[in-house]
Each structure stands twice: as C-alpha cells, then as structure tokens.
C-alpha positions as CSV (number, residue, x, y, z in Angstrom):
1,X,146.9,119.1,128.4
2,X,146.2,121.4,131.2
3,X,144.3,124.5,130.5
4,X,147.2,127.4,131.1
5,X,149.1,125.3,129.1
6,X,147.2,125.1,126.5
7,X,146.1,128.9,126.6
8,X,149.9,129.4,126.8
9,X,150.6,127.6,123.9
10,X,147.7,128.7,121.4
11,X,148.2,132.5,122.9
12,X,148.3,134.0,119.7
13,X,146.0,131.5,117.3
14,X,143.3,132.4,120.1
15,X,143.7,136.0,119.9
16,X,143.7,135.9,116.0
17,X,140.5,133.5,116.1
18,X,139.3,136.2,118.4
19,X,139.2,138.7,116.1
20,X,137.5,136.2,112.8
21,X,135.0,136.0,115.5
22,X,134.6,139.7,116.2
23,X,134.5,140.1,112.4
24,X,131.8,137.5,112.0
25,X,129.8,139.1,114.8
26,X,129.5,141.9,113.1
27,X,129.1,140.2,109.6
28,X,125.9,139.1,111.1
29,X,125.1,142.3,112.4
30,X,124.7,143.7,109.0
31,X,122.9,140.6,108.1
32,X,119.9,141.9,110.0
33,X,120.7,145.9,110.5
34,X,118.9,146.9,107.2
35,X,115.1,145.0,107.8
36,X,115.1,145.9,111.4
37,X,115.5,149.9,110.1
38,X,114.0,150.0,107.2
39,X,110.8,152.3,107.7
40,X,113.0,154.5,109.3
41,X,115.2,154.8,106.6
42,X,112.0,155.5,104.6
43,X,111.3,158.5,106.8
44,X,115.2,159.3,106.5
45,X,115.1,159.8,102.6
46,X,111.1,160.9,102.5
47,X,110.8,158.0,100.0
48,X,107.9,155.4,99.7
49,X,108.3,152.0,101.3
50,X,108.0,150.5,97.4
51,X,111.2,153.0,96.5
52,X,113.2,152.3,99.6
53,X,112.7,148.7,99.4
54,X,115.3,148.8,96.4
55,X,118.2,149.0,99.2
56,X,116.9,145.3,100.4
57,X,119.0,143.3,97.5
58,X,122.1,146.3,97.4
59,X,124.5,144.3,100.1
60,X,123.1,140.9,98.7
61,X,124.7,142.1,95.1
62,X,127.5,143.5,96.8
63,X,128.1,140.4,98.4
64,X,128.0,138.5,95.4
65,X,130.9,140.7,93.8
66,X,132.7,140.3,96.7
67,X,132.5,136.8,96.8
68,X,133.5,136.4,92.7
69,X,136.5,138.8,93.8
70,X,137.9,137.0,96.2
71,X,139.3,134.4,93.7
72,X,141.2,137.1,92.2
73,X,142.7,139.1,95.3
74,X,144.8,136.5,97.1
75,X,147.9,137.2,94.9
76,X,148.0,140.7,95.8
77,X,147.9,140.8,99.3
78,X,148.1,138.4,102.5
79,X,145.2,137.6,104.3
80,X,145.6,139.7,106.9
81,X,146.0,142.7,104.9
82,X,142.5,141.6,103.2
83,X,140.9,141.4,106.4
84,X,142.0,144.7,107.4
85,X,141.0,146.5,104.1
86,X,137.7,144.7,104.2
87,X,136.6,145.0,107.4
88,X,137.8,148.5,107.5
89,X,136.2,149.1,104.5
90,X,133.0,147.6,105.0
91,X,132.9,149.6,109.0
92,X,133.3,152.7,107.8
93,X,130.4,152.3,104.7
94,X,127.8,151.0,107.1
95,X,128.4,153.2,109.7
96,X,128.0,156.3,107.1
97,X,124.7,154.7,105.0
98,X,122.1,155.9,107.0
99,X,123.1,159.5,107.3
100,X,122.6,160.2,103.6
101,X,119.5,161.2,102.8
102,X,119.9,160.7,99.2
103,X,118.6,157.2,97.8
104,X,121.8,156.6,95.2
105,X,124.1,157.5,98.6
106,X,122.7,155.3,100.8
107,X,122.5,152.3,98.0
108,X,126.2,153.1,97.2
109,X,127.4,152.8,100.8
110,X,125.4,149.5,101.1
111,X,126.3,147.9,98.2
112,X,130.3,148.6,98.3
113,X,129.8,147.4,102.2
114,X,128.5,144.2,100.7
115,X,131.4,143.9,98.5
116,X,133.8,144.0,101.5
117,X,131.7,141.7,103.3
118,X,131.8,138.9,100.6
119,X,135.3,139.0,101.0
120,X,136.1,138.9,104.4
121,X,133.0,136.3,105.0
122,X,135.9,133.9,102.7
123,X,138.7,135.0,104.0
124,X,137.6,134.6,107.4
125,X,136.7,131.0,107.3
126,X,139.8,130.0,105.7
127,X,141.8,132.0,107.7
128,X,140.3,130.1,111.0
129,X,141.3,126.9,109.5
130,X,144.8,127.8,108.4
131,X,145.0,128.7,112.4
132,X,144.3,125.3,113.5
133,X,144.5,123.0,110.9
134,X,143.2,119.6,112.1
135,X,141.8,121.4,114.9
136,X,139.5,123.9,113.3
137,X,135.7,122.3,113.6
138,X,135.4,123.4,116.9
139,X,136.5,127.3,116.3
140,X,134.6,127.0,112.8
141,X,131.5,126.6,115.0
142,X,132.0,129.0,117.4
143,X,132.8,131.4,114.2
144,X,129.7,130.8,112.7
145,X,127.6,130.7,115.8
146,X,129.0,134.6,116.3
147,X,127.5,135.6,112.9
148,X,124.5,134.1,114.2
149,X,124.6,136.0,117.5
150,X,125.8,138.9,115.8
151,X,122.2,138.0,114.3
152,X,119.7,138.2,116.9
153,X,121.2,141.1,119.0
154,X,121.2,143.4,116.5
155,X,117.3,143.8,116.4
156,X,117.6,144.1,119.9
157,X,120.2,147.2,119.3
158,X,118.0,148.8,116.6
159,X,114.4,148.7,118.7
160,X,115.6,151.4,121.0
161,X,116.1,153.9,118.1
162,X,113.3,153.2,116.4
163,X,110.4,156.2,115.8
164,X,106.7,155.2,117.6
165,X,103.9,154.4,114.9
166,X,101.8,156.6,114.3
167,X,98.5,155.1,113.3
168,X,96.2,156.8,111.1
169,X,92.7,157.4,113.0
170,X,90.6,157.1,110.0
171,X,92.2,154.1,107.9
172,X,95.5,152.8,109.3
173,X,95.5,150.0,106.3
174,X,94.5,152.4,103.6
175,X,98.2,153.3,102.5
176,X,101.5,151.9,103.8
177,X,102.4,155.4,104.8
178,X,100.0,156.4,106.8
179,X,101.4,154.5,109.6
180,X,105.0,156.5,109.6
181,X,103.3,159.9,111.0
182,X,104.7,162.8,110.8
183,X,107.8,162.5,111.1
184,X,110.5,164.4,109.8
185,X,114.1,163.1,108.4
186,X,115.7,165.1,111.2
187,X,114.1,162.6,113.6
188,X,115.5,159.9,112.7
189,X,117.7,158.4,115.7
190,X,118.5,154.9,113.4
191,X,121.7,155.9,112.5
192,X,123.7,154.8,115.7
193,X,123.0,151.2,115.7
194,X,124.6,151.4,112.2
195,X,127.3,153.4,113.8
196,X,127.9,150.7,116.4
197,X,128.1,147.4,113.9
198,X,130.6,149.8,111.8
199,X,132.7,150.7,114.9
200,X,132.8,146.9,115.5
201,X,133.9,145.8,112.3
202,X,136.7,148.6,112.1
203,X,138.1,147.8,115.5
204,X,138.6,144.3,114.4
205,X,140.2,145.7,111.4
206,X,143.4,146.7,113.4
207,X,143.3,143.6,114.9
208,X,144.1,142.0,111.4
209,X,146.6,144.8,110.8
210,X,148.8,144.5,113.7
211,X,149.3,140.8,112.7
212,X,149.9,141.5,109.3
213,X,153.3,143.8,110.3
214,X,153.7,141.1,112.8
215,X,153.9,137.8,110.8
216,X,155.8,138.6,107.6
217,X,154.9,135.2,106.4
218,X,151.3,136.2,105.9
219,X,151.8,138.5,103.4
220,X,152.9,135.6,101.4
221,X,149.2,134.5,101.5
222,X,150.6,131.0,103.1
223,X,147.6,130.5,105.1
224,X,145.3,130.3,102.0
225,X,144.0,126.5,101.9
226,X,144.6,125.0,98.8
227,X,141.8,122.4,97.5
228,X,142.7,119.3,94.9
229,X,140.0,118.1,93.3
230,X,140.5,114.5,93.6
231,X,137.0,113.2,92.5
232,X,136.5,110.2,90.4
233,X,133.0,110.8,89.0
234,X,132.0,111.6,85.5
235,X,131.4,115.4,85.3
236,X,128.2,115.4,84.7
237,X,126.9,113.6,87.9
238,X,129.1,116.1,90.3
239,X,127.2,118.8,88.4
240,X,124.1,117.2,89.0
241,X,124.6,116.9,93.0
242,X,126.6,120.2,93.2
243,X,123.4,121.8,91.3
244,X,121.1,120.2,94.1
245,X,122.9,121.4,96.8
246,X,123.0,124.8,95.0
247,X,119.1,125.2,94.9
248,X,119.3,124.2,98.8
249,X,121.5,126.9,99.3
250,X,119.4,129.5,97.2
251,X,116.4,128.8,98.7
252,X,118.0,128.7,102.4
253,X,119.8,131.8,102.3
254,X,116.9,133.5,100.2
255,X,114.4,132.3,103.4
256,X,116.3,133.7,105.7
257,X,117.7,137.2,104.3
258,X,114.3,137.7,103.2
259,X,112.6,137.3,107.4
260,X,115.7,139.4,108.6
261,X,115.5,142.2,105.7
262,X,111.6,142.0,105.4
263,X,109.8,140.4,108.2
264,X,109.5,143.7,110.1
265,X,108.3,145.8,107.9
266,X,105.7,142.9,107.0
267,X,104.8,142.9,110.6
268,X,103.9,146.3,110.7
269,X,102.0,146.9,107.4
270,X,100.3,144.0,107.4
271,X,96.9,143.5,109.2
272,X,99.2,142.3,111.7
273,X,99.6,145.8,112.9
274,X,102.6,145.3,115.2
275,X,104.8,148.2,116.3
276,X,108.2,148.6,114.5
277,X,109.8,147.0,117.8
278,X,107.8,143.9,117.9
279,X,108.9,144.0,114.4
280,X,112.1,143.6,115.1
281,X,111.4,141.4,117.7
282,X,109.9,139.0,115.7
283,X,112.9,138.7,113.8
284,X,114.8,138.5,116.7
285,X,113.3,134.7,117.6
286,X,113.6,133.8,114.6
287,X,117.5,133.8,114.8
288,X,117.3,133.0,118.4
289,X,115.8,129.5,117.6
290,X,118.1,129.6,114.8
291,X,121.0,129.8,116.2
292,X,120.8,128.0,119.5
293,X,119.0,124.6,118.4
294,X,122.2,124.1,116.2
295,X,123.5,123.1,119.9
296,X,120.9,120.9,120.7
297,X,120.9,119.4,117.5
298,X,124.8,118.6,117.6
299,X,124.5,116.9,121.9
300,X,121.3,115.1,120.2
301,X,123.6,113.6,117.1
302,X,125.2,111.3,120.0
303,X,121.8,109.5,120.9
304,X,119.9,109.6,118.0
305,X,120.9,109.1,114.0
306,X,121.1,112.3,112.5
307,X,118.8,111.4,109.8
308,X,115.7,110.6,111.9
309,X,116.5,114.6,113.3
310,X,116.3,115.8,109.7
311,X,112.8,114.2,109.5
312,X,112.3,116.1,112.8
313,X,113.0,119.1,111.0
314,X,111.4,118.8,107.9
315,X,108.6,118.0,109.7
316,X,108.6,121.6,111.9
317,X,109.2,123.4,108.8
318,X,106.0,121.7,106.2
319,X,103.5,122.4,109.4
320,X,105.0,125.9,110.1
321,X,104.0,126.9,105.9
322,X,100.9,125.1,107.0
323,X,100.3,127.6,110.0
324,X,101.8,130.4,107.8
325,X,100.0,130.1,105.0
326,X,97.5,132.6,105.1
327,X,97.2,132.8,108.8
328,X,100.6,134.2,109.9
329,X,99.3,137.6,107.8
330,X,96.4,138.6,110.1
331,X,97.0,136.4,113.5
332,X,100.0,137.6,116.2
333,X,100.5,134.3,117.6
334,X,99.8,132.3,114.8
335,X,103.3,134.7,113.0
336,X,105.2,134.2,115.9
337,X,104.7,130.5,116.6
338,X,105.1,129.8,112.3
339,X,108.3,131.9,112.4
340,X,109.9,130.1,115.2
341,X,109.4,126.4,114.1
342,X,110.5,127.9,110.8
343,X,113.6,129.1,112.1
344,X,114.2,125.5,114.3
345,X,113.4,123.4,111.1
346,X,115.9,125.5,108.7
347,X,118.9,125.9,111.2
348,X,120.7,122.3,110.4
349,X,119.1,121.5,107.0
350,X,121.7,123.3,104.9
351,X,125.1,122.3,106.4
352,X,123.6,118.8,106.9
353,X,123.1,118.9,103.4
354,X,126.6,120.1,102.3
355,X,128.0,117.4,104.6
356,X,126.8,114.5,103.0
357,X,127.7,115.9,99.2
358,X,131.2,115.5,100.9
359,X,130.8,112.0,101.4
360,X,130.4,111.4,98.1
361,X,132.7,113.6,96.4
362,X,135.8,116.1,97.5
363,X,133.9,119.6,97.3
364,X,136.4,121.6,96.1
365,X,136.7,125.5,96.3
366,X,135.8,125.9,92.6
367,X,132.7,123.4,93.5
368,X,131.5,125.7,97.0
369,X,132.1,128.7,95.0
370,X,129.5,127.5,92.5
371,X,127.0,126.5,95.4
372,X,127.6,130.0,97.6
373,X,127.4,132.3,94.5
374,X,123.9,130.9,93.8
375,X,123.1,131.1,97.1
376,X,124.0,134.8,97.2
377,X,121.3,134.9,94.0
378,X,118.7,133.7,96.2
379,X,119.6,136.3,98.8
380,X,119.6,139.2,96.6
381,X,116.8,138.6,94.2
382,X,113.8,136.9,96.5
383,X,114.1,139.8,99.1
384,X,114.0,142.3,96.0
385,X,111.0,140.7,94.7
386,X,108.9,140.5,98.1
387,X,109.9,143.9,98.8
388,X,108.2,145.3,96.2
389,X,105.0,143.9,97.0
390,X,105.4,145.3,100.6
391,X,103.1,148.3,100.2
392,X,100.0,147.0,99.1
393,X,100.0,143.5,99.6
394,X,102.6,142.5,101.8
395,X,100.8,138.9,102.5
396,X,102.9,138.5,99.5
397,X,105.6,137.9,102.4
398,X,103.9,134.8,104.0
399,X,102.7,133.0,100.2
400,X,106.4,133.7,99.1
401,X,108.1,132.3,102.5
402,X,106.2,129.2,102.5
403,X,106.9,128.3,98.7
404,X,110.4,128.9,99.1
405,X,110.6,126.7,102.2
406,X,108.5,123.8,100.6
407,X,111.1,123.8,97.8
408,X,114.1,123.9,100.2
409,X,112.4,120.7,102.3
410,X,111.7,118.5,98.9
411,X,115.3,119.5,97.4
412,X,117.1,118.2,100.9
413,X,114.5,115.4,101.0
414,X,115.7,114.6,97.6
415,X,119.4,114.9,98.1
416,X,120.0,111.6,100.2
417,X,118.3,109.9,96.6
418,X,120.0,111.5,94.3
419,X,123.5,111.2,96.0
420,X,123.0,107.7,96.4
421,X,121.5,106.8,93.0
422,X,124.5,109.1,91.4
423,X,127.3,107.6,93.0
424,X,126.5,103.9,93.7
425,X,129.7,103.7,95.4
426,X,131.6,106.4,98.0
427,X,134.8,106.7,97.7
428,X,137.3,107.3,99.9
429,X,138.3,110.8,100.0
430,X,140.7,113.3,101.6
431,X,138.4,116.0,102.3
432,X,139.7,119.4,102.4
433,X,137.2,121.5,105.1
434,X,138.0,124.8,103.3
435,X,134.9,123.9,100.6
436,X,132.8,123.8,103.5
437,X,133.6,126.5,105.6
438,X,130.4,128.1,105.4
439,X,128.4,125.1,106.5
440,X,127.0,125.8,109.3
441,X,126.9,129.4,109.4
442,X,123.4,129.7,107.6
C-alpha cells in the first residue's frame, strides 16, 4: 500500500495514536521531573533534604492507587472520557506542586497526579491496541519509546532552572545543606519545567475529549481488550512464574525510579561534588542509553539469538555494580561510565522477561496486574528508603543500586529454568497483547 493511501486510510487511528504518544511523553516526563528538582524544591519549602525526600515515593503510591483503580472505572466511563479526566487531572496537579510551599500541599498534588497517572499509563496501552488490533506492536513501541524520551529530555528542561551551588568555604561535606546557599524560596525558578510537562499532559487531554463527543461508541468502553485466561497449568506453578516475573519487575522499576528520582541529588551530596546540572545530566545518559539501545537490540535480534544478547547484558550490568560499588561515590568518571552500562544492561531485561512467561502461559490482565502492582511497590518503597539516607550517607545510593541490580540479573537468569522446569511442555496459546502492554516501556 502506498503511503498517502495508507495515511488516508488510518487518518484518524494516527491522530488518536498521536495523542497516547503525547500522553506517554509526558507520563515520562514526570517520571524524571521530581529527582532532577529536588534540592530546589528543598529550598522551595525551607525543609531539610531528609524531610523533602518524603515526596520521592508520593507519585509511586499514587500510581499504585491508580493502577488498582483502573479495574473498577471502565464501567463508568469510556476510554476516552478516562483519558481526558486523567490527563487533565494529572496536568493541572503537576503543573501547581511546586508553587506550594507547604510540604502536605506539594505531597498532595504529587500523589493525586500519580493516581491519574496509573490510570492513564493502562488505559493508554490498551487504547493503542484497540486502535490497531493486529497491528499494534509497532505503535506499542513507538508509545513506549515516547515515555522514554519524555525521559531523558526532561533533565535537560529542568537544568536551566536550576539555582548554582553554593559551596561552603570551610566544609562543603560537613552538612547536606550547606551546599544550597543562601537562597531564598522566592528564588526558586523550578516551577516552569513542571508548568511545561502539566501544559503537555492537559493539551493532550482535549485531544481525548474531542474524540470522546466524536465516536459515541467509545463511551461504550468497546475498545477495552478483554483477556481469557485459557491456561492449562496447575495454579500453583503460574503463581510460581508470575511471582518471578513479579520480583523482576520490582527490582527493575525500583532501579530505575530510584537513578531518576535520586541520582542527582546523590551526585551532588556525595563526595562526588557535581553541580545540580551535571546532576541531572547524569540522569539524563542514563535514559539516553536506555532508551535508544532498545533499537539496537531489536535490528541485532535478526543476526544473533536473543538469548546470547541477554548474556550481553547481564554481563554490562554485574561489571557496572562492580565499577559502582564503592567507586561510583567518590570517582566522576567511574559514576558516569557505571550508570551508563547500567542503563544498556537493564533496558531489554524486563520486557524480555515478560515475553518468554508468555510462551508458556496466556498472561492475563488479572496476571499483569499482579506483576505491575508489585512493580509499583518497588518504585515507591526503594526510592523512600534510599532517600532517607541522602543526607548523611548518600553512598547508601551506590550499595543499594548495585544489590538491587544483582538480584534483578539472577531472578532473569533464573527465569529461563524455572519456566522450563515448571512447564515441561508449551502450549499452544492465543496470546492476548493487552497483558503485556507495558513490556517494553521500562
């Protein structure tokens, strides 16, 4: 089929996969917004880094509530009526956190942000494939690999707005404050890169509505994939590979919420001594390598058997906690190298992962709802915990990453044996892609 003719065609599934893309952009926005902003959020509320490290895990919870919500909202409205509300909703909260100087404000907006996030993050996904139906892998990528941009730019938004350090003359490392001047909240300039992601996610929102008056068969909720669970196996073994999966998920997510929320503000209170912008530019390669190599890991598939990749990776990931561990808390290059073979190893492990559970057994929704509500544990609680430690001994930071990614590697190095020692046989399945959806997006 000839291009116009195909644009022609698809005119309107393009423009609405537009829009999930626009949403996802800035669903990764706020992935990162918080971590790259944090110490000026500290001077903002005139808090300590160890009291306004509680906002680290308030979209992570958030998220989680959305997510448990979304089984329960889909009789009420259509999708695109639930896109609208959430995206609107979640805009206008992020774009008004940071101008509250209170601590219960800011966490409020944040956390109810969150909620609308774990929504529209599902309802996304399953929208794109209701769009396209057979068709969707390629515009599931492309969704995912916009959360991932959505990602890495927004570092790059924040560092403009961030305050210079101020280093203490007499004993920069003596207190985790000393380095943040002066300063009073009135100086704080942080507040429009949170402005900007908001004013993203709320233009999208109208995108949603104008379809939902538009297609009066979406407020039946038609588009909502329906999953049968058609497995064979005895309970307890799907609980037994679901629960492995579920642990490489936790430990995934919890890796990488944990560099984009925390790494800069390690960066800068550690001996490391970087400025708040290399900060943020640290995490900014992270989710550069991140995102891209899940290109060159897809054109290498075709030449090379995916497996032998995966040792590839686990590989990169066991000599980056190598170089990390302790070295990555007092040596530049040392943090930047670590942090970038970190983010290469972990960019295919987990959707790797969740692909061959499917070629055992039919994940069904109930089954991925399992797997991404423990993953949302991981993102909430291991941020929470590092975060505390921040102030006074935030080498925490590098022991905690590494353990977590040693865990992750053994669990998917594990996974092949268990799946294959559990299921001696693989049936043949119809596999629904709406259990999946998320796959690659982390």
């Amino acid at each position: 089929m000839k291009l116009a003719d195909y644009l022609r065609i698809n005119r309107i599934k393009l423009i609405k996969s537009c829009f999930c893309f626009v949403s996802f952009f800035g669903l990764g926005g706020c992935c990162t917004l918080m971590g790259s902003s944090l110490l000026d959020l500290q001077i903002r509320m005139s808090l300590t880094f160890s009291q306004v490290s509680g906002l680290v895990p308030s979209r992570s919870i958030g998220y989680l509530i959305g997510g448990v919500l979304s089984g329960f909202i889909d009789s009420c409205f259509g999708p695109d009526m639930i896109l609208f509300l959430t995206n609107f909703s979640a805009g206008i909260l992020v774009a008004l956190a940071p101008w509250f100087k209170q601590f219960n404000a800011v966490y409020a907006c944040l956390l109810l942000s969150g909620v609308s996030q774990g929504v529209f993050d599902i309802y996304t996904n399953t929208y794109t494939l209701a769009i396209w139906g057979n068709q969707a892998t390629n515009y599931v990528q492309i969704l995912h690999g916009s959360f991932g941009l959505g990602s890495l730019l927004t570092p790059l938004l924040v560092k403009p707005f961030l305050l210079p350090l101020v280093q203490n003359s007499t004993n920069s490392s003596e207190s985790g404050d000393n380095v943040l001047g002066t300063y009073t909240p009135d100086d704080v300039k942080v507040q429009y890169p949170f402005v900007v992601v908001g004013l993203i996610l709320i233009f999208t929102s109208f995108g949603f509505l104008m379809f939902y008056f538009k297609d009066d068969s979406n407020r039946k909720n038609d588009q909502s994939s329906q999953t049968t669970d058609s497995n064979d196996h005895p309970n307890w073994k799907i609980a037994a590979a679901i629960s492995a999966v579920a642990i490489i998920a936790h430990t995934t997510f919890g890796v990488e919420t944990m560099i984009g929320s925390v790494a800069p503000a390690f960066a800068v209170k550690s001996d490391l001594q970087m400025t708040k912008q290399d900060g943020a530019n640290l995490v900014t390669l992270f989710w550069s390598v991140f995102t891209f190599y899940r290109l060159i890991f897809i054109a290498l598939t075709n030449v090379i058997k995916e497996k032998y990749l995966m040792y590839f990776n686990y590989s990169l990931i066991l000599i980056s906690v190598v170089l990390m561990v302790p070295h990555a808390a007092y040596n530049q290059l040392i943090a930047w190298i670590s942090l970038a073979m970190l983010g290469v190893g972990f960019s295919p492990t987990f959707s790797v992962s969740l692909g061959l559970l499917q070629k055992y057994i039919n994940v069904s929704n109930k089954y991925a709802s399992f797997i991404f509500i423990f993953a949302s544990v991981g993102e909430a609680v291991h941020p929470w915990i590092v975060a505390k430690f921040m102030d006074r001994m935030p080498v925490v930071f590098i022991y905690y990453t590494g353990f977590l990614s040693v865990i992750q590697t053994l669990s998917c190095l594990l996974l092949p044996f268990i799946c294959r020692q559990l299921f001696k046989s693989k049936p043949k399945l119809t596999l629904d892609r709406s259990a999946s959806i998320r796959s690659s997006q982390r």
